[in-house]
Biopython code that builds the backbone (N, CA, C, O; Angstrom):
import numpy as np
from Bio.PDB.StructureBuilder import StructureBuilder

atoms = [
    (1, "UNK", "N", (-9.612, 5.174, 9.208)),
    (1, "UNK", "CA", (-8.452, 5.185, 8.338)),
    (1, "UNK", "C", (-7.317, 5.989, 8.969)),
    (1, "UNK", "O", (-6.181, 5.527, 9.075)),
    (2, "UNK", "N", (-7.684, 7.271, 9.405)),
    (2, "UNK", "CA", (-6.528, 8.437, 10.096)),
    (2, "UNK", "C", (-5.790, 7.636, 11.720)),
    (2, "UNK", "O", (-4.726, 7.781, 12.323)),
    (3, "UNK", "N", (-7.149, 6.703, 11.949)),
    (3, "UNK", "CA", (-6.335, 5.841, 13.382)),
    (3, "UNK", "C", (-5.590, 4.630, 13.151)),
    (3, "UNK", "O", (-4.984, 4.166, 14.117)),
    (4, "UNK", "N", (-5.506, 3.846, 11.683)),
    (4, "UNK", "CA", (-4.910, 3.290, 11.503)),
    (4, "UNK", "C", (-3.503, 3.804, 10.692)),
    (4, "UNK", "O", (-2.367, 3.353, 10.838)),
    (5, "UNK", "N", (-3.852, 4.644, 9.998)),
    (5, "UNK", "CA", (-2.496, 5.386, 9.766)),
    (5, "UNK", "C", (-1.552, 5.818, 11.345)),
    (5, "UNK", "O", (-0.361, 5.744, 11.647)),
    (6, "UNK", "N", (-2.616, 6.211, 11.970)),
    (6, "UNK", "CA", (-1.790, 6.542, 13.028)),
    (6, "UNK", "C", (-1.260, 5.801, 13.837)),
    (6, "UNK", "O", (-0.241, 6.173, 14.419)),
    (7, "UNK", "N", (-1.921, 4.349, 14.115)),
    (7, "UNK", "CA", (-0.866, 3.424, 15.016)),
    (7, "UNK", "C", (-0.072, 2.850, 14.327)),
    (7, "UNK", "O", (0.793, 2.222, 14.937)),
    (8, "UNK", "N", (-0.038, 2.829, 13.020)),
    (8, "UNK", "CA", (1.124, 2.006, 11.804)),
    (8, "UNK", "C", (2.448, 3.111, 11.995)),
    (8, "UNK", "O", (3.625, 2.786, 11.840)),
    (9, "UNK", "N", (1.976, 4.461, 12.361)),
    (9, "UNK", "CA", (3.393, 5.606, 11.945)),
    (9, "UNK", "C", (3.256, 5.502, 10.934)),
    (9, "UNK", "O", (4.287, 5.055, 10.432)),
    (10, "UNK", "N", (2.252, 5.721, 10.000)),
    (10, "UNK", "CA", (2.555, 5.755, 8.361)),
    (10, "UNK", "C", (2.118, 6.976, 7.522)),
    (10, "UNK", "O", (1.094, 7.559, 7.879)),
    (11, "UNK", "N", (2.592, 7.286, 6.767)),
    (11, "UNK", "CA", (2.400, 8.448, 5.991)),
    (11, "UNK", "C", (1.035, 8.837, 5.537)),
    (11, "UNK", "O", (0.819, 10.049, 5.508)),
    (12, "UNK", "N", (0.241, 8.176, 5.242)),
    (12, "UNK", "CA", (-1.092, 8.201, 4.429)),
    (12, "UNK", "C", (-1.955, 7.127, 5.156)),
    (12, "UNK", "O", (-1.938, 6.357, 6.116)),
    (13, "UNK", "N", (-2.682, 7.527, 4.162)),
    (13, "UNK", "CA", (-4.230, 6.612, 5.054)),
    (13, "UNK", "C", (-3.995, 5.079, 3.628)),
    (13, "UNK", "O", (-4.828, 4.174, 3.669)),
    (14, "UNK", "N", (-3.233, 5.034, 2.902)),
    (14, "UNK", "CA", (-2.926, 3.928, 2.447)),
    (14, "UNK", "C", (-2.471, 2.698, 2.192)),
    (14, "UNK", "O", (-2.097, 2.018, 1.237)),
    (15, "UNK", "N", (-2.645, 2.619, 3.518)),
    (15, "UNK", "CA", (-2.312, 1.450, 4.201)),
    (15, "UNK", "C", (-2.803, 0.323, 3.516)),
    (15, "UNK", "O", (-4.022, 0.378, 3.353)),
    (16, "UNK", "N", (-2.060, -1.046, 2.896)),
    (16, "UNK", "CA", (-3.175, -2.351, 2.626)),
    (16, "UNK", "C", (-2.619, -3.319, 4.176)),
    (16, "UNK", "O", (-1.610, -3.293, 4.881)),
    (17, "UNK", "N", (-3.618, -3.934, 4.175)),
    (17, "UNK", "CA", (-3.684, -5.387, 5.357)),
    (17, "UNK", "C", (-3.325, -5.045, 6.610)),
    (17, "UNK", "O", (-2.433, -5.671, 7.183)),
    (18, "UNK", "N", (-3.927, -4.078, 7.156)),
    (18, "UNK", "CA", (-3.466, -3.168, 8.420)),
    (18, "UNK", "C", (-4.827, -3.300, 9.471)),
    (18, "UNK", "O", (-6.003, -2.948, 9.385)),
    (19, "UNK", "N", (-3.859, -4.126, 10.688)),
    (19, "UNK", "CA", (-3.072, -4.764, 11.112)),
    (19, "UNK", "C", (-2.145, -5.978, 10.548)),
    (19, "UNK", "O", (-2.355, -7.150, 10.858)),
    (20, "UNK", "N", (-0.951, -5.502, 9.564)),
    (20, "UNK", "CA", (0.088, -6.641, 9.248)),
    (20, "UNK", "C", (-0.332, -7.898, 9.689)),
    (20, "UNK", "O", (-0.828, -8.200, 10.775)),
    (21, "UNK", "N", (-0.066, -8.625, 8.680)),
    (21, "UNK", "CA", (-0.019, -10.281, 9.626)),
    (21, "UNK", "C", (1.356, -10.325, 9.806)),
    (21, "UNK", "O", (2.269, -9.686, 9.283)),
    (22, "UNK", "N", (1.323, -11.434, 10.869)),
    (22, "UNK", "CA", (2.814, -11.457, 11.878)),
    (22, "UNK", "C", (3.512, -12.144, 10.516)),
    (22, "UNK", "O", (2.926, -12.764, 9.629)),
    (23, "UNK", "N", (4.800, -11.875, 10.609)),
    (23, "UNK", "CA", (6.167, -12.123, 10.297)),
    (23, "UNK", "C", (6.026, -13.639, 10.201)),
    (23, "UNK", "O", (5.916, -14.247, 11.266)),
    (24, "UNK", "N", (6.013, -14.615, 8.568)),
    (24, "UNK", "CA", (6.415, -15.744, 9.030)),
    (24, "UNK", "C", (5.320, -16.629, 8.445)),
    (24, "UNK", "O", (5.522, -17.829, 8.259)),
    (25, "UNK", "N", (4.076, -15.996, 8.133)),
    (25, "UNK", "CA", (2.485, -16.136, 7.915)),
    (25, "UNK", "C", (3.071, -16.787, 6.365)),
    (25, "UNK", "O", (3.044, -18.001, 6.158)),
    (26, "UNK", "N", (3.523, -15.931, 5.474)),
    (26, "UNK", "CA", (3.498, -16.273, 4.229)),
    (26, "UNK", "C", (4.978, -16.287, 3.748)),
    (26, "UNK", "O", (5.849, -15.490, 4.097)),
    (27, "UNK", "N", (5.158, -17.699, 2.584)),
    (27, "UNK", "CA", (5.619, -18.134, 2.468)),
    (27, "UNK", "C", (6.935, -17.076, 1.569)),
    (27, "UNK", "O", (8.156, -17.176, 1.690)),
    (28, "UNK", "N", (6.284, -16.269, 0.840)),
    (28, "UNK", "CA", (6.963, -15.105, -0.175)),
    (28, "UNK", "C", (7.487, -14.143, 1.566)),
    (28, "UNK", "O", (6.768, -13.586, 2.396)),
    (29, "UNK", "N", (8.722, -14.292, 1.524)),
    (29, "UNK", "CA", (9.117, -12.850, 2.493)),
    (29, "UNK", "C", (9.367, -11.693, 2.314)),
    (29, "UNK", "O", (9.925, -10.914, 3.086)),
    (30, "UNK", "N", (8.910, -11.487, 1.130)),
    (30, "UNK", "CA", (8.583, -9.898, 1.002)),
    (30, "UNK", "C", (7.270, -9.388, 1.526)),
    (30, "UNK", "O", (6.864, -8.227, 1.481)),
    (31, "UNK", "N", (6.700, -10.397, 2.007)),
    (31, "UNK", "CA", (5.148, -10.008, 2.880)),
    (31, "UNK", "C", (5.485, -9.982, 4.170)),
    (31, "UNK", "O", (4.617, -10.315, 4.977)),
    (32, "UNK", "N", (6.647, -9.633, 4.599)),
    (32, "UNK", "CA", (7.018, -9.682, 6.064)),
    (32, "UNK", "C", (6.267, -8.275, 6.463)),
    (32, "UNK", "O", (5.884, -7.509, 5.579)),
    (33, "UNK", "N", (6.050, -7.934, 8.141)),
    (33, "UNK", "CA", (4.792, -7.196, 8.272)),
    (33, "UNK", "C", (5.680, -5.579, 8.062)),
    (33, "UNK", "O", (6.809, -5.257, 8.433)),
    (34, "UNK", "N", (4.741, -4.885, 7.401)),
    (34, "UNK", "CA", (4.966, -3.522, 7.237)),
    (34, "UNK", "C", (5.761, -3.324, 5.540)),
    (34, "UNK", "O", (6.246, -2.289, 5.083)),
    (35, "UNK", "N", (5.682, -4.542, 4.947)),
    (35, "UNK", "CA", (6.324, -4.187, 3.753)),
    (35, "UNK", "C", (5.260, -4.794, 2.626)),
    (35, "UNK", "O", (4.360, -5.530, 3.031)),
    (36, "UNK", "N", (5.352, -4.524, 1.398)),
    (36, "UNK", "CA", (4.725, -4.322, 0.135)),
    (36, "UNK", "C", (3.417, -4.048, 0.759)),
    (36, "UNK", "O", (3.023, -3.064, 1.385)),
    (37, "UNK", "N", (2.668, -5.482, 0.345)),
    (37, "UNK", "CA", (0.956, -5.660, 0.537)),
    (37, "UNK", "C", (0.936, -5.566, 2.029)),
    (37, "UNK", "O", (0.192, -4.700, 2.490)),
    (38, "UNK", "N", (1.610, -6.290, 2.853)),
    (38, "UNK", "CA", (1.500, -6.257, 4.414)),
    (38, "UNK", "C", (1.585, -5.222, 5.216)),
    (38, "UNK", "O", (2.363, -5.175, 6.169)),
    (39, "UNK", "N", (0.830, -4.358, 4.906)),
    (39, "UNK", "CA", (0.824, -3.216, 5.738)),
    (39, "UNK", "C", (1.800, -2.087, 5.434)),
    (39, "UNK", "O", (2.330, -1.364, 6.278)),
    (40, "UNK", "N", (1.998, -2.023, 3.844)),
    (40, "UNK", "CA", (2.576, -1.304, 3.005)),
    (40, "UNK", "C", (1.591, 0.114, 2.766)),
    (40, "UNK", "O", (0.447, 0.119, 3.220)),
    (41, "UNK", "N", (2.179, 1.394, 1.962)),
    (41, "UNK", "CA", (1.336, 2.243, 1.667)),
    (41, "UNK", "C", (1.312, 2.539, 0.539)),
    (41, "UNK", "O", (2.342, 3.078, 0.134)),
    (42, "UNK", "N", (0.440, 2.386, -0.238)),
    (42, "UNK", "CA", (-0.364, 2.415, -1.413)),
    (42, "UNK", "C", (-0.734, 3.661, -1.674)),
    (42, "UNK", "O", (-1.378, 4.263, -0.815)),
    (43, "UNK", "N", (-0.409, 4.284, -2.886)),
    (43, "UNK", "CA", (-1.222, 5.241, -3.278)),
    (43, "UNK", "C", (-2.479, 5.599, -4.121)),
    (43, "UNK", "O", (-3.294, 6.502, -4.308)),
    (44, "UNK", "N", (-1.999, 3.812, -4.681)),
    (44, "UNK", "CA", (-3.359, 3.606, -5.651)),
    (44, "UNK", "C", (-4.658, 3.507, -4.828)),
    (44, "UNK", "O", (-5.773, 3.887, -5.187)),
    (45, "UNK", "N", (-4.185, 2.709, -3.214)),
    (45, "UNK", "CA", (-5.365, 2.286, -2.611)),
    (45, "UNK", "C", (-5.896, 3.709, -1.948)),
    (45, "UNK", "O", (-7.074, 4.023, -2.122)),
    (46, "UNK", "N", (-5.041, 4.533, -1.213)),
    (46, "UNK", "CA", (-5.264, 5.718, -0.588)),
    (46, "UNK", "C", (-5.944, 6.883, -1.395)),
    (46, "UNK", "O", (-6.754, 7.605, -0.814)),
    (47, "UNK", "N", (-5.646, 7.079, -2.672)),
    (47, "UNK", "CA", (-6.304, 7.675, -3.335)),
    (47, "UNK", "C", (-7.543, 7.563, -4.041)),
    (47, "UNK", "O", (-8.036, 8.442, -4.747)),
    (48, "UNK", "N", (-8.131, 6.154, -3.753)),
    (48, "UNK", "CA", (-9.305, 6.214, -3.734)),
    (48, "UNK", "C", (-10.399, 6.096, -2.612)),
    (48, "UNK", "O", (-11.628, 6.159, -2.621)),
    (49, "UNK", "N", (-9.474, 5.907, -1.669)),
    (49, "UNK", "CA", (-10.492, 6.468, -0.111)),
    (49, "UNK", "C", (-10.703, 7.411, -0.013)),
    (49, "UNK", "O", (-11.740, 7.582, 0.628)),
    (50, "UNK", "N", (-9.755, 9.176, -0.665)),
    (50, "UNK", "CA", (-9.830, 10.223, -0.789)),
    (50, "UNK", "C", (-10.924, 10.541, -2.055)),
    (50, "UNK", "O", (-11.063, 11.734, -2.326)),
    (51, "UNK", "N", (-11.631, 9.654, -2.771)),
    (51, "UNK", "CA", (-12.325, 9.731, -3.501)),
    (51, "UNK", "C", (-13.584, 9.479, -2.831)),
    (51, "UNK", "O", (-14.529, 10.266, -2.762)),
    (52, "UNK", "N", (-13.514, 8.310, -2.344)),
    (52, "UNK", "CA", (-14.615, 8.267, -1.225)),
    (52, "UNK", "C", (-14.982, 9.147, -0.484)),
    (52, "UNK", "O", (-16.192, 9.363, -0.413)),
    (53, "UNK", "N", (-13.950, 10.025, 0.392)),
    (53, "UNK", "CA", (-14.297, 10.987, 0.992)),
    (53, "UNK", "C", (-15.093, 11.928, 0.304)),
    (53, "UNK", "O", (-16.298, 11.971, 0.550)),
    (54, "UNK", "N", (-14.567, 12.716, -0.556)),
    (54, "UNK", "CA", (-14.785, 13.554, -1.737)),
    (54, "UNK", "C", (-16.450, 13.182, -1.924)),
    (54, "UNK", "O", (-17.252, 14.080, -1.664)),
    (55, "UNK", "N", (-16.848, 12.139, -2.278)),
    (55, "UNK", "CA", (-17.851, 11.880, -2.567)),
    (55, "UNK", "C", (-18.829, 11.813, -1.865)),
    (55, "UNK", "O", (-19.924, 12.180, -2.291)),
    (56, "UNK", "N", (-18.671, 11.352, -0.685)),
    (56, "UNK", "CA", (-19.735, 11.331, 0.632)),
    (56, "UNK", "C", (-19.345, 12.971, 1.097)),
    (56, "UNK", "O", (-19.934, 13.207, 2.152)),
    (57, "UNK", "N", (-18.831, 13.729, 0.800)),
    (57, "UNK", "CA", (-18.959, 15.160, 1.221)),
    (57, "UNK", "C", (-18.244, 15.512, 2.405)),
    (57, "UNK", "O", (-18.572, 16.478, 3.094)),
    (58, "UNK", "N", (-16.993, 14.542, 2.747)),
    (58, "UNK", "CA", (-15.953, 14.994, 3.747)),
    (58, "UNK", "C", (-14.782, 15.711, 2.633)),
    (58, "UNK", "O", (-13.966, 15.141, 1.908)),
    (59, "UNK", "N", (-15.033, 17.032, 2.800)),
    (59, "UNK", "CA", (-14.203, 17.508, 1.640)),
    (59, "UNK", "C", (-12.681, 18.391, 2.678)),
    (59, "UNK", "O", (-11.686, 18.896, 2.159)),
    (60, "UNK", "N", (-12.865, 18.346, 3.583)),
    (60, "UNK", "CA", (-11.518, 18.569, 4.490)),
    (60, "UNK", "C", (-10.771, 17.750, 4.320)),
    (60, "UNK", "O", (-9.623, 17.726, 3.875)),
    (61, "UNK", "N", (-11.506, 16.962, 4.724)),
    (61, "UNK", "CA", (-10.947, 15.508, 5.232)),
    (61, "UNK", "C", (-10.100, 14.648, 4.241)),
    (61, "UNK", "O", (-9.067, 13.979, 4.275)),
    (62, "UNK", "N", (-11.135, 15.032, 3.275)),
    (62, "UNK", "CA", (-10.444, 14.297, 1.626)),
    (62, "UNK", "C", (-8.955, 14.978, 1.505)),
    (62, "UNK", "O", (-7.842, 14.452, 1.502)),
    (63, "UNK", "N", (-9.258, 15.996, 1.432)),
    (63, "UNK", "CA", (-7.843, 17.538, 1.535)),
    (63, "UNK", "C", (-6.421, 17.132, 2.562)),
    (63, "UNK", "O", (-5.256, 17.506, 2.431)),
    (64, "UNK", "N", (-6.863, 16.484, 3.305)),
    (64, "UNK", "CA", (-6.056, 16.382, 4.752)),
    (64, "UNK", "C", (-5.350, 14.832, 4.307)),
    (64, "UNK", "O", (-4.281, 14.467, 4.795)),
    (65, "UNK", "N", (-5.958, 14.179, 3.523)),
    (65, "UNK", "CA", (-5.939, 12.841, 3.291)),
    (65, "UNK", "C", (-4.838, 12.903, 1.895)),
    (65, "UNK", "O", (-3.901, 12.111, 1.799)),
    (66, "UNK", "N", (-5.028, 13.603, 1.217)),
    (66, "UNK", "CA", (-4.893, 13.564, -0.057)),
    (66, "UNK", "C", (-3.545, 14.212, -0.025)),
    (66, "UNK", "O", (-2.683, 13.729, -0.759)),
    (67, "UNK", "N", (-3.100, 15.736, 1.085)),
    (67, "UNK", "CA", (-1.543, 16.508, 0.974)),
    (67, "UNK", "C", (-0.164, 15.446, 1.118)),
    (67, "UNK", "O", (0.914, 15.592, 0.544)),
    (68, "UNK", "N", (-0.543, 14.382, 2.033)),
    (68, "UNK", "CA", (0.985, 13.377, 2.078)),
    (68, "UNK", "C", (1.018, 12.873, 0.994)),
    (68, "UNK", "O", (2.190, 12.810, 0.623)),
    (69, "UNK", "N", (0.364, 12.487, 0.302)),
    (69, "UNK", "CA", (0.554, 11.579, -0.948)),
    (69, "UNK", "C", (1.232, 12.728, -2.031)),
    (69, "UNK", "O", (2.197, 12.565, -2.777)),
    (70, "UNK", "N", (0.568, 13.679, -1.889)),
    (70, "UNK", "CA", (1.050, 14.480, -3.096)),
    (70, "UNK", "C", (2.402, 15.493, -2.699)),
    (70, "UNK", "O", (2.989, 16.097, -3.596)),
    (71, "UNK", "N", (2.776, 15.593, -1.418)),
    (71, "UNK", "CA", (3.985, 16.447, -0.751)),
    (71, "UNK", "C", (5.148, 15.225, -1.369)),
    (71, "UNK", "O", (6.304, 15.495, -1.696)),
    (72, "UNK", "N", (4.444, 13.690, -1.433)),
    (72, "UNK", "CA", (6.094, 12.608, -1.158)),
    (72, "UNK", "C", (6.216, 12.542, -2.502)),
    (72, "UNK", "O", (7.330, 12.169, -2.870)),
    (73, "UNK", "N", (5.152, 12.870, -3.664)),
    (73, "UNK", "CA", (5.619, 12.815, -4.975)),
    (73, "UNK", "C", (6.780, 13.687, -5.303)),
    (73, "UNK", "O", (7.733, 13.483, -6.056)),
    (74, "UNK", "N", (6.446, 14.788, -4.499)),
    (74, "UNK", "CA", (7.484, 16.215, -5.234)),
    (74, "UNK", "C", (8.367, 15.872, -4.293)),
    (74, "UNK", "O", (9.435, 16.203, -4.808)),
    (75, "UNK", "N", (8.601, 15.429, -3.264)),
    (75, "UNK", "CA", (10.174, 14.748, -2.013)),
    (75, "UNK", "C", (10.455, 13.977, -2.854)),
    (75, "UNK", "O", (11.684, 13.987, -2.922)),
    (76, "UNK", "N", (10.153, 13.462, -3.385)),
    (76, "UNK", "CA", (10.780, 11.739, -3.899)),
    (76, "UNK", "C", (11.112, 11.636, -5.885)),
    (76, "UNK", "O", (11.602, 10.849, -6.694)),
    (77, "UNK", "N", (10.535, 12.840, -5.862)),
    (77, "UNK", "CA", (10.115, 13.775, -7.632)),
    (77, "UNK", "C", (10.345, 12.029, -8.231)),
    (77, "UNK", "O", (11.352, 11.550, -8.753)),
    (78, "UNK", "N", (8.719, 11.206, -7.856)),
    (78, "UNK", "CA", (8.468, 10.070, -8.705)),
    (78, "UNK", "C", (6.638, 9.801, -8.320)),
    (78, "UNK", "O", (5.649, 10.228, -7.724)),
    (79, "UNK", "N", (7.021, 9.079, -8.927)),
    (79, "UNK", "CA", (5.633, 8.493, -8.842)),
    (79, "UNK", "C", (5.402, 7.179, -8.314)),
    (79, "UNK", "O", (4.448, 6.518, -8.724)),
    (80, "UNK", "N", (6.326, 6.665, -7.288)),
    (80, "UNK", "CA", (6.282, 5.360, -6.973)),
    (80, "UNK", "C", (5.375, 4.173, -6.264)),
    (80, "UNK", "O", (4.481, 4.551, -5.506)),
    (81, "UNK", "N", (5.541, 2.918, -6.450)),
    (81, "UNK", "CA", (4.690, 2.287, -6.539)),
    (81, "UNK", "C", (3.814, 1.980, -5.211)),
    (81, "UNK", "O", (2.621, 1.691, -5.113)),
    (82, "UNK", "N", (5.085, 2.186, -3.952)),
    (82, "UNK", "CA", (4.314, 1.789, -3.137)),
    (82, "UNK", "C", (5.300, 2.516, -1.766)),
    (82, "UNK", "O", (6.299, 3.152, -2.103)),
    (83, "UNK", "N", (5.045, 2.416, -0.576)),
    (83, "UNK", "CA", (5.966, 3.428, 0.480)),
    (83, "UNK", "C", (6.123, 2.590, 1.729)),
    (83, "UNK", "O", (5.205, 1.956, 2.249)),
    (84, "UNK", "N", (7.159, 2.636, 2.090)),
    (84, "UNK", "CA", (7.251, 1.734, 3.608)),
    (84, "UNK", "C", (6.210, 2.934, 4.293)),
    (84, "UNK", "O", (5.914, 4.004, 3.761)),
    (85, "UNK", "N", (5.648, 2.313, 5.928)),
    (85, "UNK", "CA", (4.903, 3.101, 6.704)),
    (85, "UNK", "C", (5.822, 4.363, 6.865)),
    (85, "UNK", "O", (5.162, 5.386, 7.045)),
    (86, "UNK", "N", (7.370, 4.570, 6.841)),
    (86, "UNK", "CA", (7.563, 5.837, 7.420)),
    (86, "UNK", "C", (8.287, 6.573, 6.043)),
    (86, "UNK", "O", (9.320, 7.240, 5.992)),
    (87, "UNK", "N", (7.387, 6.208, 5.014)),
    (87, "UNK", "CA", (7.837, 7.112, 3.624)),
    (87, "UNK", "C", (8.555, 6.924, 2.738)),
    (87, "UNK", "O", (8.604, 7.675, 1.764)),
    (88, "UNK", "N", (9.242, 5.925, 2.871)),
    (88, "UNK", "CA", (10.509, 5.641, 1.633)),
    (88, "UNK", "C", (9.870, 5.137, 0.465)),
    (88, "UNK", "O", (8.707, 4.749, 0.573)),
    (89, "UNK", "N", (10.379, 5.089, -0.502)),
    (89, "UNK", "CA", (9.578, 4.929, -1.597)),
    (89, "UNK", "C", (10.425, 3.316, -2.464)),
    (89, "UNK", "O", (11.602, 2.967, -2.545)),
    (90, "UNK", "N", (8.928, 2.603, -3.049)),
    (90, "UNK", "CA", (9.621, 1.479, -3.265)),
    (90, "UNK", "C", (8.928, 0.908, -4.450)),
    (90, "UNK", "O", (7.723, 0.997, -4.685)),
    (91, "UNK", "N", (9.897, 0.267, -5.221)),
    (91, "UNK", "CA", (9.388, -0.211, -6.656)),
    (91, "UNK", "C", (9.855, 1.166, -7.370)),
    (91, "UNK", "O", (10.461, 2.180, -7.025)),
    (92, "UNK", "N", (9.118, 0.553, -8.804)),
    (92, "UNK", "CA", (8.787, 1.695, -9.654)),
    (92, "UNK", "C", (8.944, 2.734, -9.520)),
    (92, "UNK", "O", (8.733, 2.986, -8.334)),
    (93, "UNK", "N", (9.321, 3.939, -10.266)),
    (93, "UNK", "CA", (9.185, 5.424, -9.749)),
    (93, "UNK", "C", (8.628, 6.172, -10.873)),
    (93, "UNK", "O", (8.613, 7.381, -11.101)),
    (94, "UNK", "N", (8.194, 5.218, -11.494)),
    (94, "UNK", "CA", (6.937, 5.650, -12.887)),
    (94, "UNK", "C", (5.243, 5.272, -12.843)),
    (94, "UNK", "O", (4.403, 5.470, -13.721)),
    (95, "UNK", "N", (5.097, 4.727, -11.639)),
    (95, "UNK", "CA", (3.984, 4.048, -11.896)),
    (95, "UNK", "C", (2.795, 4.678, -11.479)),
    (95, "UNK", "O", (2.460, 5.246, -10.440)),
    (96, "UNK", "N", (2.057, 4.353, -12.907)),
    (96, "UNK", "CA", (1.027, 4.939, -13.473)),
    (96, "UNK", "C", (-0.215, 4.987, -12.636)),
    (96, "UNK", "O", (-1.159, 5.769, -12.743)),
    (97, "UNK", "N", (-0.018, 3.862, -11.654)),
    (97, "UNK", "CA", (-1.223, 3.864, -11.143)),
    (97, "UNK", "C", (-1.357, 4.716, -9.913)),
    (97, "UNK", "O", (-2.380, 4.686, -9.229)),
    (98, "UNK", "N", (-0.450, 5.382, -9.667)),
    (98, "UNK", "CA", (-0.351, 6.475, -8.388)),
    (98, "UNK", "C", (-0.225, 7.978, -9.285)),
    (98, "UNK", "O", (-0.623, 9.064, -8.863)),
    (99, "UNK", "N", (0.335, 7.771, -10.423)),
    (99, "UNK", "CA", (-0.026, 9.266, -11.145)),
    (99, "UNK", "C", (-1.378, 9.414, -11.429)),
    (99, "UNK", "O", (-1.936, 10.505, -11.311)),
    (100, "UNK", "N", (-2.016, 8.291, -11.835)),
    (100, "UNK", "CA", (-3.243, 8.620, -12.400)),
    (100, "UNK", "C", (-4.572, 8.585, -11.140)),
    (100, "UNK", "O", (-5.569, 9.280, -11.337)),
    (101, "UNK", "N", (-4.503, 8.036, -10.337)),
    (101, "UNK", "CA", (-5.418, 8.147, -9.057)),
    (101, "UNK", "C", (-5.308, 9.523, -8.630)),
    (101, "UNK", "O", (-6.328, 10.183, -8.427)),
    (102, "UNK", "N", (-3.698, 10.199, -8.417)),
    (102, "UNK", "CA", (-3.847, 11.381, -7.811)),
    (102, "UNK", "C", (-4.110, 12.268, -8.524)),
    (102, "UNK", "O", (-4.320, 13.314, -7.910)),
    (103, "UNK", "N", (-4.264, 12.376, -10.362)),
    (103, "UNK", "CA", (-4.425, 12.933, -10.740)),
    (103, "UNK", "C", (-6.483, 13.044, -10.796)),
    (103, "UNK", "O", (-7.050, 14.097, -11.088)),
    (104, "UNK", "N", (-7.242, 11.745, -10.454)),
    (104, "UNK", "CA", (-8.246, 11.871, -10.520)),
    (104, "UNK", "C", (-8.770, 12.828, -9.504)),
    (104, "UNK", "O", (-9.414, 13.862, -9.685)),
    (105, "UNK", "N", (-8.349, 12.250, -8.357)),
    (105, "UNK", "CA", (-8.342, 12.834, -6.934)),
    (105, "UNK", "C", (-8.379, 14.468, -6.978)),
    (105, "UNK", "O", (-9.251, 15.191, -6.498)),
    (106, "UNK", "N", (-7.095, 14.889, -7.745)),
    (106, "UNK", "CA", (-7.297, 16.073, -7.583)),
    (106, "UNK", "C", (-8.361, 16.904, -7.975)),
    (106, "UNK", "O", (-8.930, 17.736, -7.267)),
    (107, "UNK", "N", (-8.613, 16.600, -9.254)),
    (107, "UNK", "CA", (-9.732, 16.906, -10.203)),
    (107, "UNK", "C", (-10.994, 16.987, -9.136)),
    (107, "UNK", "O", (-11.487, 17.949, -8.547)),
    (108, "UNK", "N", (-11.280, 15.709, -9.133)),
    (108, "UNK", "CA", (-12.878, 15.555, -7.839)),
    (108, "UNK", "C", (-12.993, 16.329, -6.681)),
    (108, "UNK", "O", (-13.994, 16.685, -6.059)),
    (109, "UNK", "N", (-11.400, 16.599, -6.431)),
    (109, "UNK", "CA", (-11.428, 17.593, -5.158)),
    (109, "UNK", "C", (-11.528, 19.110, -5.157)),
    (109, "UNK", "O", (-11.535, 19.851, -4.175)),
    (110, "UNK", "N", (-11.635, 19.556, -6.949)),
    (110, "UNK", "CA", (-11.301, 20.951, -6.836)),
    (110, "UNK", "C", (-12.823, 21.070, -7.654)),
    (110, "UNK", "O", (-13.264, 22.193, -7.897)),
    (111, "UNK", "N", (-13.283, 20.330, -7.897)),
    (111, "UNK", "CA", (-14.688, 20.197, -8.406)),
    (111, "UNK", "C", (-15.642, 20.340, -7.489)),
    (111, "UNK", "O", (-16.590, 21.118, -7.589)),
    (112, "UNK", "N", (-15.352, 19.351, -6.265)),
    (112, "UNK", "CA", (-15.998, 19.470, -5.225)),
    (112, "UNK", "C", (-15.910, 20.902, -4.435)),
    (112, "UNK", "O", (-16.939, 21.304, -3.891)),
    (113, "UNK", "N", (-14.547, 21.794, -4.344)),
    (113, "UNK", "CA", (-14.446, 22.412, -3.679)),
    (113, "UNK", "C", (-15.330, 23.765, -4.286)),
    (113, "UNK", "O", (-15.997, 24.592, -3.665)),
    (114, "UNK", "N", (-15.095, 23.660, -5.534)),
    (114, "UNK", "CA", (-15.707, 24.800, -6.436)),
    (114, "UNK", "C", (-17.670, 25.116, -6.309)),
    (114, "UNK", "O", (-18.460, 26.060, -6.300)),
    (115, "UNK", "N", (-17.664, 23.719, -6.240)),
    (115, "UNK", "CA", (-19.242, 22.987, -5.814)),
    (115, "UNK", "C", (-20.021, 23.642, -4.020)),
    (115, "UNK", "O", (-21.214, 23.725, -3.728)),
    (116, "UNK", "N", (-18.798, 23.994, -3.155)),
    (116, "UNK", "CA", (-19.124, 24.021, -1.919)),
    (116, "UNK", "C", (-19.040, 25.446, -1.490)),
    (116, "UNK", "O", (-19.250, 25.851, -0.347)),
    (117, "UNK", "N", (-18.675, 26.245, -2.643)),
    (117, "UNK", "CA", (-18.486, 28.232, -2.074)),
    (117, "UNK", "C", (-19.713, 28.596, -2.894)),
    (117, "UNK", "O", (-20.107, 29.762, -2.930)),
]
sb = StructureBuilder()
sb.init_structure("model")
sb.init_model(0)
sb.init_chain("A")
sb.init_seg("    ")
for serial, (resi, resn, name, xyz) in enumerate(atoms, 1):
    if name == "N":
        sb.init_residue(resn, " ", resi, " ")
    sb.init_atom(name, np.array(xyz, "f"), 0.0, 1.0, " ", f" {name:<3s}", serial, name[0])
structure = sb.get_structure()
């Protein structure tokens, strides 16, 4: 996940459809590569890989995974729906489904952490 964040240049490990399909694939061009679903960043999706982590007992890692998502809420003071790879924020700036993942996230992570001293 951290090496595909990293050859995208993207903020989070929330990447969907990464490696993008090329430019041209689908008929809607808002799926052009690196935008919405095409290799867009998700917080709904990213925050539950940080759950995953959390759960299989990478609890750094979850931590390390989990600070961009929650640094671009308070940069961007929203909750938005979805992020180009280099952070901008797009759609919605209410949406629920990135407040409420990170709010699970956090929870599992300070549970976990409390769990591990």
């Amino acid at each position: 996940m951290q090496l595909n964040r990293q050859n995208a240049h993207a903020t989070t490990i929330g990447l969907t459809l990464y490696p993008p399909y090329p430019d041209g694939i689908f008929k809607n061009e808002v799926m052009r590569p690196y935008s919405y679903q095409n290799g867009g960043d998700w917080t709904w999706f990213g925050g539950r890989m940080v759950r995953q982590l959390i759960h299989y007992g990478y609890i750094e890692q979850a931590e390390h995974a989990l600070t961009p998502m929650l640094q671009r809420v308070i940069t961007n003071k929203g909750f938005y729906e979805w992020y180009t790879p280099d952070g901008r924020p797009r759609g919605s700036a209410n949406f629920r489904g990135e407040a409420g993942i990170l709010w699970v996230a956090i929870k599992e992570l300070k549970s976990a952490k409390g769990k591990s001293r």
